[in-house]
PDB file of N, CA, C and O in Angstrom, chain B, residues numbered from 101:
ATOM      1  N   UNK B 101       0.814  -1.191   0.000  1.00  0.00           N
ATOM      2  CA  UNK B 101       0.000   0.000   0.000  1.00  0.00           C
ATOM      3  C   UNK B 101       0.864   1.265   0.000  1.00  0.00           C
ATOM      4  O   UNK B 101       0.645   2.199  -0.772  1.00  0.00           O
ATOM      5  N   UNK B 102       1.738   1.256   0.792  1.00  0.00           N
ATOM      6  CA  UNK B 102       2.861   2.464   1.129  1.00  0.00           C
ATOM      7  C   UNK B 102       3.498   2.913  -0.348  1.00  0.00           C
ATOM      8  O   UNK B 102       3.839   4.058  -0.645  1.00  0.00           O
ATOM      9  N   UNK B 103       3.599   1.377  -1.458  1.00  0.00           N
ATOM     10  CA  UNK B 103       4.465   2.195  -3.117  1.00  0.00           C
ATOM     11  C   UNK B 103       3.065   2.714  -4.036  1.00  0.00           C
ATOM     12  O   UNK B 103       3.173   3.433  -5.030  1.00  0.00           O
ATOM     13  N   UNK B 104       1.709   2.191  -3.487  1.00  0.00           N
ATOM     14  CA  UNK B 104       1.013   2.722  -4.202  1.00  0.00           C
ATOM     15  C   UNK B 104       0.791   4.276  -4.160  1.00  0.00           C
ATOM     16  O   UNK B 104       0.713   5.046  -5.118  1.00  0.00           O
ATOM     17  N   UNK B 105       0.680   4.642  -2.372  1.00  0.00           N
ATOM     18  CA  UNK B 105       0.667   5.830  -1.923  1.00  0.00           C
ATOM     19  C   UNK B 105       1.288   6.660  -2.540  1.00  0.00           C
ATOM     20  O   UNK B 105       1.008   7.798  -2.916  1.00  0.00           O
ATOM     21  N   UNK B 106       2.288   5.944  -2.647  1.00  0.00           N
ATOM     22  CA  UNK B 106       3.657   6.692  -3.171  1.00  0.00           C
ATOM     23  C   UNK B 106       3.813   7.432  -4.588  1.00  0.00           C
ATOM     24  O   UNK B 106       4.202   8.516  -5.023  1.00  0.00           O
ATOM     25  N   UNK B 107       3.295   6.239  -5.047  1.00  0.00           N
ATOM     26  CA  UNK B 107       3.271   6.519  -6.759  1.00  0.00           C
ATOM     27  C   UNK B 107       1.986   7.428  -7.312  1.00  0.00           C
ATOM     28  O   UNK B 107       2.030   8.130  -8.323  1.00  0.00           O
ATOM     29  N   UNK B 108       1.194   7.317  -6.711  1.00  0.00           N
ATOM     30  CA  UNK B 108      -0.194   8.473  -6.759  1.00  0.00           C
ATOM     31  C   UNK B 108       0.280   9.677  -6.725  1.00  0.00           C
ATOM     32  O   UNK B 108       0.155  10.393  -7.718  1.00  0.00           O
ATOM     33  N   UNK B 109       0.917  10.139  -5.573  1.00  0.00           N
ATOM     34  CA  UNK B 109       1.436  11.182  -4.823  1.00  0.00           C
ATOM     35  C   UNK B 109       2.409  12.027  -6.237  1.00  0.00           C
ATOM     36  O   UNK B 109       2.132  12.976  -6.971  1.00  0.00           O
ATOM     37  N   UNK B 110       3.458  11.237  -6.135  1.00  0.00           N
ATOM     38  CA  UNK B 110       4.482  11.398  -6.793  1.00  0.00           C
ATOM     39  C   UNK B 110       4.212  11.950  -8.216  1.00  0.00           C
ATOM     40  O   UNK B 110       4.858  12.890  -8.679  1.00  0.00           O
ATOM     41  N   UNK B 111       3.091  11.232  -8.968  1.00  0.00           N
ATOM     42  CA  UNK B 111       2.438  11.846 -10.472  1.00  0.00           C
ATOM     43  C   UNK B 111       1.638  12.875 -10.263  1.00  0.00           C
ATOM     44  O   UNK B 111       1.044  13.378 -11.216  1.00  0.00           O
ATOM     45  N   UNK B 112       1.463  13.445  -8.753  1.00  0.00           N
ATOM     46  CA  UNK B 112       0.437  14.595  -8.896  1.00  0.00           C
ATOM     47  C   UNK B 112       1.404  15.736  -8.702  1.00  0.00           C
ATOM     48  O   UNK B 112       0.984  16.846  -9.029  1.00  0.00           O
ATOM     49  N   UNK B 113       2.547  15.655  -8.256  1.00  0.00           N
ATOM     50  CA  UNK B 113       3.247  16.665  -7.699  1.00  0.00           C
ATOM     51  C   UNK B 113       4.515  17.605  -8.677  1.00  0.00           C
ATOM     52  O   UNK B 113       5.139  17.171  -9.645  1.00  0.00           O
ATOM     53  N   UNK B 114       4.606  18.794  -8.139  1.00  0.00           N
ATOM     54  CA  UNK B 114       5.906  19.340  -9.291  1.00  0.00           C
ATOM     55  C   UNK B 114       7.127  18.762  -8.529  1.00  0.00           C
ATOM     56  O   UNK B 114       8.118  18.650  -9.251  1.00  0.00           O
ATOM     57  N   UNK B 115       7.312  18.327  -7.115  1.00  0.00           N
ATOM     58  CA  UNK B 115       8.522  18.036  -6.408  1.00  0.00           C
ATOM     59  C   UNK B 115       8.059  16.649  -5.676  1.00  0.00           C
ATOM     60  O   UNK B 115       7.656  16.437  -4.533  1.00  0.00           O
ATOM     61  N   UNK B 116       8.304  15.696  -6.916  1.00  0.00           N
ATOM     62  CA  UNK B 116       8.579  14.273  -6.396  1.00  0.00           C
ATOM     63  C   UNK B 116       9.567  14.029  -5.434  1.00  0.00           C
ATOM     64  O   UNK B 116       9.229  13.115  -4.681  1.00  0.00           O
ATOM     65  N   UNK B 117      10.908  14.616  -5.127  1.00  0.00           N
ATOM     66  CA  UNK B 117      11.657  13.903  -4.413  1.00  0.00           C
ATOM     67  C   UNK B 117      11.424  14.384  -2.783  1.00  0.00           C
ATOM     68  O   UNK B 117      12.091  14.082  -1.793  1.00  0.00           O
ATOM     69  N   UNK B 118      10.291  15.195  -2.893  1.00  0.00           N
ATOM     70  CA  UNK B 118       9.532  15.616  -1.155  1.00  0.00           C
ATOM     71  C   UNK B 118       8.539  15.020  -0.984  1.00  0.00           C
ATOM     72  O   UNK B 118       7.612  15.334  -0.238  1.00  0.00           O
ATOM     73  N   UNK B 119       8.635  14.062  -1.685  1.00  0.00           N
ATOM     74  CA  UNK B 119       7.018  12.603  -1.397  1.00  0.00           C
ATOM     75  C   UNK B 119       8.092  12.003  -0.296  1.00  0.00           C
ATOM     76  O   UNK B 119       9.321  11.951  -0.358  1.00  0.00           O
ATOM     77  N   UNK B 120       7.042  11.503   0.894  1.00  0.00           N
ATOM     78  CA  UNK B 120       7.365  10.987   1.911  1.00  0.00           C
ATOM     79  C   UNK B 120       6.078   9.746   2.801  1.00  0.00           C
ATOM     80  O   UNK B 120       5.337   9.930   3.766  1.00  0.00           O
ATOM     81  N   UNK B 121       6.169   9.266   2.451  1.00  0.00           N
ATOM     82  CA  UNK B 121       4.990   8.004   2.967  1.00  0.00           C
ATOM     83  C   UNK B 121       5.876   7.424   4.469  1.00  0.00           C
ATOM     84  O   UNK B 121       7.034   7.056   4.667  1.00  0.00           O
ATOM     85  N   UNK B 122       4.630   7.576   5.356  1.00  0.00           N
ATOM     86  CA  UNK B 122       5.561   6.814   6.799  1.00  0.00           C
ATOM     87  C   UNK B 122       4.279   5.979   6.985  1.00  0.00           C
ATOM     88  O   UNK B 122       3.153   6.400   6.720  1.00  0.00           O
ATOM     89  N   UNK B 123       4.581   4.658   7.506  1.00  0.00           N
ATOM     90  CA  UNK B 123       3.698   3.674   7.977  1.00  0.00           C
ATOM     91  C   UNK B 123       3.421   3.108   9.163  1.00  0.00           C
ATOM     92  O   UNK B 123       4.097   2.197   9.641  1.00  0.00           O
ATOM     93  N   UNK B 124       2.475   3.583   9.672  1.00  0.00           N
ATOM     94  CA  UNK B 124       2.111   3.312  10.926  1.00  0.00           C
ATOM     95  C   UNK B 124       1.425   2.048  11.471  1.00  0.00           C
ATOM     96  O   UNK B 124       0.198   2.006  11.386  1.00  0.00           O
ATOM     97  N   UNK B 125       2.107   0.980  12.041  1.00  0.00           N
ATOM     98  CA  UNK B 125       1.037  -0.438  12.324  1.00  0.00           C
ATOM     99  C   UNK B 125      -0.020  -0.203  13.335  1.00  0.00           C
ATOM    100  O   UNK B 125       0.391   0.348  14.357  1.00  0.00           O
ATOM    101  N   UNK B 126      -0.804  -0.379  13.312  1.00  0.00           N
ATOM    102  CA  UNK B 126      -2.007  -0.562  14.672  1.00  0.00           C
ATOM    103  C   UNK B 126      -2.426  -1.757  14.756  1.00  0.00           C
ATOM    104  O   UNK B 126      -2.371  -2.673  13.935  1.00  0.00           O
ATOM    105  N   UNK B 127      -2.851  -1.711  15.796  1.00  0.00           N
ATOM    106  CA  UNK B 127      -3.934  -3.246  16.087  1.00  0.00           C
ATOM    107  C   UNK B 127      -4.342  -3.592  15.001  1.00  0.00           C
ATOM    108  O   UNK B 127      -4.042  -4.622  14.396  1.00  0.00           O
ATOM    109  N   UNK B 128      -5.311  -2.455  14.561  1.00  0.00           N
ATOM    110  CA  UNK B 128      -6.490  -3.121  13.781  1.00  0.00           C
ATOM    111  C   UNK B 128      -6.189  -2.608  11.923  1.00  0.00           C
ATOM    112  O   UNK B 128      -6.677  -3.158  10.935  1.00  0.00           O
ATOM    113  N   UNK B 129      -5.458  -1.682  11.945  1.00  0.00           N
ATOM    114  CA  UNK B 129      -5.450  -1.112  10.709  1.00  0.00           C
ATOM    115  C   UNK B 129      -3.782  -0.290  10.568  1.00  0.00           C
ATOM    116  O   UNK B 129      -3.143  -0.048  11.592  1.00  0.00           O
ATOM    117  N   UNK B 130      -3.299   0.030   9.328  1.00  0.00           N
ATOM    118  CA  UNK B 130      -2.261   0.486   9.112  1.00  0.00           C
ATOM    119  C   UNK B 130      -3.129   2.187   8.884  1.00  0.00           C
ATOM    120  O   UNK B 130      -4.328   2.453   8.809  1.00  0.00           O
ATOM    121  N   UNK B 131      -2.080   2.945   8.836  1.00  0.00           N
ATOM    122  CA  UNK B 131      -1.768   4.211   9.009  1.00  0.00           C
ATOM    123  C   UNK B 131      -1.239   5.014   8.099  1.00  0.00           C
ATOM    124  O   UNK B 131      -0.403   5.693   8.695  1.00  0.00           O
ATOM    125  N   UNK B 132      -1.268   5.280   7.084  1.00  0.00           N
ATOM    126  CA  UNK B 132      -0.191   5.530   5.859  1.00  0.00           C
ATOM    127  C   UNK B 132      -0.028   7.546   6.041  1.00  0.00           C
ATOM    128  O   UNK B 132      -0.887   8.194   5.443  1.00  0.00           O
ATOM    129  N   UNK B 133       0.791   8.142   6.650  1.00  0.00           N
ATOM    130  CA  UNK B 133       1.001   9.276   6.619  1.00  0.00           C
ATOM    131  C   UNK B 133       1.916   9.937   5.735  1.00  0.00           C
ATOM    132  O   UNK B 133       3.127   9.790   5.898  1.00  0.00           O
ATOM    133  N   UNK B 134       1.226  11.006   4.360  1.00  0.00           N
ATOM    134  CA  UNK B 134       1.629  11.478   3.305  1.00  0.00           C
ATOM    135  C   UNK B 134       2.024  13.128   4.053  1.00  0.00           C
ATOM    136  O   UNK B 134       1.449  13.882   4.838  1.00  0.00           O
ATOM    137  N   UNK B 135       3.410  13.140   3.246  1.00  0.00           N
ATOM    138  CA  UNK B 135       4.012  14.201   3.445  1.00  0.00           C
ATOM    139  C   UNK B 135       4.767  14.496   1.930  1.00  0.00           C
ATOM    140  O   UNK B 135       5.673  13.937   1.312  1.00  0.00           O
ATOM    141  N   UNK B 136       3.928  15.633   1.692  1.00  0.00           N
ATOM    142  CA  UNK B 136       4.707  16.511   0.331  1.00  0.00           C
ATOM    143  C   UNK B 136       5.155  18.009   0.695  1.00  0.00           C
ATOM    144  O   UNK B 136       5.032  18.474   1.829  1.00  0.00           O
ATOM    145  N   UNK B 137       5.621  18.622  -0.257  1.00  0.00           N
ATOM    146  CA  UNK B 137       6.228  19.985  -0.118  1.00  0.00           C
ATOM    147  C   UNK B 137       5.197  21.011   0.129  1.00  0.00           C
ATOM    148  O   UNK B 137       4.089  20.742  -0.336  1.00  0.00           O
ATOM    149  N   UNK B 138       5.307  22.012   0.695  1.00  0.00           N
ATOM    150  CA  UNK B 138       3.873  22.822   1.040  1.00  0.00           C
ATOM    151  C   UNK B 138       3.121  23.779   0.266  1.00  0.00           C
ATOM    152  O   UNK B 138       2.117  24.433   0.548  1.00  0.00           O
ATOM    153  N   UNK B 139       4.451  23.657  -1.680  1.00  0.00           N
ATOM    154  CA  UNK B 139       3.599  24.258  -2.717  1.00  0.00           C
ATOM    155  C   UNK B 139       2.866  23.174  -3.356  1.00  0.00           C
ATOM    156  O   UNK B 139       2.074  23.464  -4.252  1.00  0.00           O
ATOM    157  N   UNK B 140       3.055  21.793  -2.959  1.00  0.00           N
ATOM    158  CA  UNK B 140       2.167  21.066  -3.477  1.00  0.00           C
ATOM    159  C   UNK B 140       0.940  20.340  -3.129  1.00  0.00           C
ATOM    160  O   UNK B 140       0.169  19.470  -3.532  1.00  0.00           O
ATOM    161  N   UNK B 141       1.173  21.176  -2.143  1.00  0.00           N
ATOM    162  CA  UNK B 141      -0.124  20.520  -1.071  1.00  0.00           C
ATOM    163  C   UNK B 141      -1.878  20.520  -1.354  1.00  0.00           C
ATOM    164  O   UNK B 141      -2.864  19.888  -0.977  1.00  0.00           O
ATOM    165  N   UNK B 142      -1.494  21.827  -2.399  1.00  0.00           N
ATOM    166  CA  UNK B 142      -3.077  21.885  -2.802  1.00  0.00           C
ATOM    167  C   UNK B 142      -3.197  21.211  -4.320  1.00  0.00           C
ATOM    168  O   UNK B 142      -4.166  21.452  -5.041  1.00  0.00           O
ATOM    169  N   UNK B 143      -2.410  20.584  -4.612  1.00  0.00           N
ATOM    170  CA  UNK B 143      -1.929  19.368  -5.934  1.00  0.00           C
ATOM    171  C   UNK B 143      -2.504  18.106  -5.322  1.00  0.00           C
ATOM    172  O   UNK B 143      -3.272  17.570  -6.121  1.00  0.00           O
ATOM    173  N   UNK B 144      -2.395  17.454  -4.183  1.00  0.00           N
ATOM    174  CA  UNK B 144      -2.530  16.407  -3.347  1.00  0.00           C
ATOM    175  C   UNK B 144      -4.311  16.653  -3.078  1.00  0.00           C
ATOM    176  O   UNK B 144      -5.207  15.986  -3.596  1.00  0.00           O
ATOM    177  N   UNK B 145      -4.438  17.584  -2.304  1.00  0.00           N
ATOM    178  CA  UNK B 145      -5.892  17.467  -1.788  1.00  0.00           C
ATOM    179  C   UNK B 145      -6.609  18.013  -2.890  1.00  0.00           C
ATOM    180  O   UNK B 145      -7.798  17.700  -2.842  1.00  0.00           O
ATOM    181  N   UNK B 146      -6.242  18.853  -4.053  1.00  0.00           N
ATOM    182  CA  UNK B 146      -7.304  18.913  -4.887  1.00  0.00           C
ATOM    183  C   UNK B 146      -8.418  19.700  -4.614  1.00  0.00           C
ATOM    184  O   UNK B 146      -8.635  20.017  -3.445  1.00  0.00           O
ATOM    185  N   UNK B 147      -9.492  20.231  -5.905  1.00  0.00           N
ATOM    186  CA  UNK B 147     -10.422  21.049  -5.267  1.00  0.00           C
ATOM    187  C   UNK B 147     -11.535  20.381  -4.192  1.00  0.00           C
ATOM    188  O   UNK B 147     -12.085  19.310  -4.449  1.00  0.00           O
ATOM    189  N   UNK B 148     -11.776  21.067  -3.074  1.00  0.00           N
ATOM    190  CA  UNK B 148     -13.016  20.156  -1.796  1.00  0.00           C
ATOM    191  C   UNK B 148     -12.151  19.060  -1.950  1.00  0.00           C
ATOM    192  O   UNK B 148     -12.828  18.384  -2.724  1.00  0.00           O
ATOM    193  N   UNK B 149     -11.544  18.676  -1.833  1.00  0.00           N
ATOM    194  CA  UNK B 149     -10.331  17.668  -1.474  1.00  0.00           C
ATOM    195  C   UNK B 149     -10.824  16.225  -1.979  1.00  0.00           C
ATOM    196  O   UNK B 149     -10.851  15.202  -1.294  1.00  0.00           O
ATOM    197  N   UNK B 150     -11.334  16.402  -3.762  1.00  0.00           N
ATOM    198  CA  UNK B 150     -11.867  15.424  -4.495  1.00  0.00           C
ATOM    199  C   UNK B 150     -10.565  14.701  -5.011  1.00  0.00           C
ATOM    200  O   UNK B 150     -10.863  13.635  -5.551  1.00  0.00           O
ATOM    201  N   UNK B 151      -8.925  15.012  -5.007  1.00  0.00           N
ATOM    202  CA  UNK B 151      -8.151  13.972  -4.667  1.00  0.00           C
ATOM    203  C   UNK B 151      -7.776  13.160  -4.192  1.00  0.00           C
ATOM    204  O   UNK B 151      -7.494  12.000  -4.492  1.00  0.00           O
ATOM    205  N   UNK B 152      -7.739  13.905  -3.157  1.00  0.00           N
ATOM    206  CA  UNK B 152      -7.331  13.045  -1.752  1.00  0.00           C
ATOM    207  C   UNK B 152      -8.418  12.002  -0.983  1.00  0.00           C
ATOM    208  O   UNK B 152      -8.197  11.072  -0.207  1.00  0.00           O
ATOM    209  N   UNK B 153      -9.797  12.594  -1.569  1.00  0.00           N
ATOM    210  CA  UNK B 153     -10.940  11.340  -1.669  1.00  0.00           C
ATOM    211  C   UNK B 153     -10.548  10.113  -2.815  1.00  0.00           C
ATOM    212  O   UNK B 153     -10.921   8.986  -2.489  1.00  0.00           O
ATOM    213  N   UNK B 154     -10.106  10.190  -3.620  1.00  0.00           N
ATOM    214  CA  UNK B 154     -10.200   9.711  -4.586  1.00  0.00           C
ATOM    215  C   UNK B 154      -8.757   8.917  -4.684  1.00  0.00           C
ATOM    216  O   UNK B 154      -8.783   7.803  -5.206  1.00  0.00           O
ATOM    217  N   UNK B 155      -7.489   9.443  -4.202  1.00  0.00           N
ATOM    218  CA  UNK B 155      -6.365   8.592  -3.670  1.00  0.00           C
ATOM    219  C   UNK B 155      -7.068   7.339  -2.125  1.00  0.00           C
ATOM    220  O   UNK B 155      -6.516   6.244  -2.020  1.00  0.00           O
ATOM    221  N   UNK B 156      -8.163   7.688  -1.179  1.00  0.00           N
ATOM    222  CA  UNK B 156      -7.971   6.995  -0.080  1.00  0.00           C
ATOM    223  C   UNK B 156      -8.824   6.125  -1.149  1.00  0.00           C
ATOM    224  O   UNK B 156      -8.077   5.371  -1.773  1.00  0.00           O
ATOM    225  N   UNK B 157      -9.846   6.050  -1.435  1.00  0.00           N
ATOM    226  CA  UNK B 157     -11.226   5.088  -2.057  1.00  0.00           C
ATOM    227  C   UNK B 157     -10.311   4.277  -3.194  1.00  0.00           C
ATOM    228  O   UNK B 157     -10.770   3.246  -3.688  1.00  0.00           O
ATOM    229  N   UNK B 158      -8.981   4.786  -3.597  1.00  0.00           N
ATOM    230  CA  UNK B 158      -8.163   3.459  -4.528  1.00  0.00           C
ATOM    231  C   UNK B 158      -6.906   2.760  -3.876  1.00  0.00           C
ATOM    232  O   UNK B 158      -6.177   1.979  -4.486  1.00  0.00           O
ATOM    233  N   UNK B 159      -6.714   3.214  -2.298  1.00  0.00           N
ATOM    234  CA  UNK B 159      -6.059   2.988  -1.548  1.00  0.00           C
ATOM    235  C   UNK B 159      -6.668   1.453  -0.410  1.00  0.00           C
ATOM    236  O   UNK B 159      -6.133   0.403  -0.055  1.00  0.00           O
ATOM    237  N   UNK B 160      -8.130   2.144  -0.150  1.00  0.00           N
ATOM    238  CA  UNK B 160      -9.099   1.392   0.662  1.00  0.00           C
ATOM    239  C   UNK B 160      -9.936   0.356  -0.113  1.00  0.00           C
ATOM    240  O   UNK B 160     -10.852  -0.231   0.463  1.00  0.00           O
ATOM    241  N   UNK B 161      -9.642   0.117  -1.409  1.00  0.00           N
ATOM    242  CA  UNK B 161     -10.128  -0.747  -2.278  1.00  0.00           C
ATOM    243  C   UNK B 161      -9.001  -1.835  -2.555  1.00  0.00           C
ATOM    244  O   UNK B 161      -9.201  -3.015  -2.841  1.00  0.00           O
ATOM    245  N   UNK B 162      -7.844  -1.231  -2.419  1.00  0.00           N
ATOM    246  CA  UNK B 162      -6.762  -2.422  -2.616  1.00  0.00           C
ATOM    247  C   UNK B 162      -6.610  -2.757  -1.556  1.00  0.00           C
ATOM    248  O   UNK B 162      -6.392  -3.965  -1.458  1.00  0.00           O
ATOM    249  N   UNK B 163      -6.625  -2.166  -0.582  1.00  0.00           N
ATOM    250  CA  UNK B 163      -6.231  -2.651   1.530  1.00  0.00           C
ATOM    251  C   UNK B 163      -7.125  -3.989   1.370  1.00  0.00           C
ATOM    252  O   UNK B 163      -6.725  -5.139   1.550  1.00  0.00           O
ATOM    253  N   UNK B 164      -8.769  -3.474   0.890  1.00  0.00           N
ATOM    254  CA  UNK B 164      -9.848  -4.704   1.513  1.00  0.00           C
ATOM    255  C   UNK B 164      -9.533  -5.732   0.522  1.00  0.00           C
ATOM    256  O   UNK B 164      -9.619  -6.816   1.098  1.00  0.00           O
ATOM    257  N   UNK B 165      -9.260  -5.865  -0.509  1.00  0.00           N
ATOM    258  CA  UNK B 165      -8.635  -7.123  -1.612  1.00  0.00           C
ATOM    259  C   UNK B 165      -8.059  -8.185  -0.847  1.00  0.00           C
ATOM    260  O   UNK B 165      -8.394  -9.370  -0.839  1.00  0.00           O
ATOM    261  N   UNK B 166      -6.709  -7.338   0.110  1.00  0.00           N
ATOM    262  CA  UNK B 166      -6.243  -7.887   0.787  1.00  0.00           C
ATOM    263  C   UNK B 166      -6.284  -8.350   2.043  1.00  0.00           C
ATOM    264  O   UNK B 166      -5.375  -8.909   2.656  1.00  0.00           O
ATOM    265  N   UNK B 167      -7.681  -8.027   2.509  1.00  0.00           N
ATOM    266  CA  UNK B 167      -8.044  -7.998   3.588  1.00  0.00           C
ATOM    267  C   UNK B 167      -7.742  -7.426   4.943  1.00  0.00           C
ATOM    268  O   UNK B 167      -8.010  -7.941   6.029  1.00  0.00           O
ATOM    269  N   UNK B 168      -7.089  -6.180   4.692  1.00  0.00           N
ATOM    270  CA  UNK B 168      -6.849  -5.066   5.586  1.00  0.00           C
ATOM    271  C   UNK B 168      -7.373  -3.519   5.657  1.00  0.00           C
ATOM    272  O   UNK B 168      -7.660  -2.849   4.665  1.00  0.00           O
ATOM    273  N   UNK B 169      -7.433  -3.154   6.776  1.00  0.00           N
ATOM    274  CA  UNK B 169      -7.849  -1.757   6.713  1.00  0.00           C
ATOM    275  C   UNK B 169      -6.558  -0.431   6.702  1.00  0.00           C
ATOM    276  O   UNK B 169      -5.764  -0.248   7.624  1.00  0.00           O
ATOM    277  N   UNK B 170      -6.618   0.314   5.518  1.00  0.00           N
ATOM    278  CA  UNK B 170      -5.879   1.496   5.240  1.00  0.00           C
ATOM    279  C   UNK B 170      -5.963   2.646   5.941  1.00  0.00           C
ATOM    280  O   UNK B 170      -6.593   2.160   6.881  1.00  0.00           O
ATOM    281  N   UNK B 171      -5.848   3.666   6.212  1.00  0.00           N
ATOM    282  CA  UNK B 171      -5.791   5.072   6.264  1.00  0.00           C
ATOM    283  C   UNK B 171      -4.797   5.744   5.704  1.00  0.00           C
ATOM    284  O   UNK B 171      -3.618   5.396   5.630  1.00  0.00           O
ATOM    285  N   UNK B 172      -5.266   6.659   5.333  1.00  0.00           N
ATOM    286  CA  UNK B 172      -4.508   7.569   4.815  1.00  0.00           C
ATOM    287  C   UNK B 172      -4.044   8.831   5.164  1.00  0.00           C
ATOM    288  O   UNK B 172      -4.672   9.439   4.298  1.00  0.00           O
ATOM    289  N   UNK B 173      -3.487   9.629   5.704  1.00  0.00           N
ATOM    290  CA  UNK B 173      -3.588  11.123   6.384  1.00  0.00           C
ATOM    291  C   UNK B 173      -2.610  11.588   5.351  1.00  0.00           C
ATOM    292  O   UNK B 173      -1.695  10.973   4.803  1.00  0.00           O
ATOM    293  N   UNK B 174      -3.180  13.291   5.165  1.00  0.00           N
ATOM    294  CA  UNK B 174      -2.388  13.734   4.504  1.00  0.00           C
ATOM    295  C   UNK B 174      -1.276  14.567   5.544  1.00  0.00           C
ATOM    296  O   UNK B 174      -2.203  15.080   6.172  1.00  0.00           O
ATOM    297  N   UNK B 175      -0.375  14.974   6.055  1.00  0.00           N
ATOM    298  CA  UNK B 175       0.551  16.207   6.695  1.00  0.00           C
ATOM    299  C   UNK B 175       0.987  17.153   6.430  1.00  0.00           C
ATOM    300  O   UNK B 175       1.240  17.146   5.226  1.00  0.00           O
ATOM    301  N   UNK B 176       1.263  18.095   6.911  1.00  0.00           N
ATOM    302  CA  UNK B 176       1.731  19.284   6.733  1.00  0.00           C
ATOM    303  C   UNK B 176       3.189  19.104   6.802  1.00  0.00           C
ATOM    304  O   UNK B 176       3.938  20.071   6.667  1.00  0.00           O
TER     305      UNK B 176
END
């Protein structure tokens, strides 16, 4: 999940090499925390943040395939 994150991220952005995915384990679900540069931040969330909907719902569709639960957070 973490190279998919990755690779989403990375084609939306002007500064690929400030894509940063950290992975968080929990009990019940992983954690995937996205960190890009802070001129690309509104590249990532998109207008009403119909990206960043639209990165978790192809994120949370491959997690349940596999039978796990995703999150996604975006960071500052």
């Amino acid at each position: 999940m973490r190279e998919l994150v990755e690779f989403l991220a990375k084609s939306l952005v002007d500064n690929p090499d400030q894509v940063k995915v950290n992975e968080v384990e929990g009990e019940r679900s992983v954690v995937l925390e996205l960190t890009v540069a802070p001129e690309d931040m509104g590249k990532v969330i998109g207008k009403q943040g119909r990206i960043a909907k639209a990165i978790r719902t192809v994120v949370k569709a491959a997690a349940a395939r596999q039978g796990k639960k995703v999150v996604v957070e975006i960071l500052q």
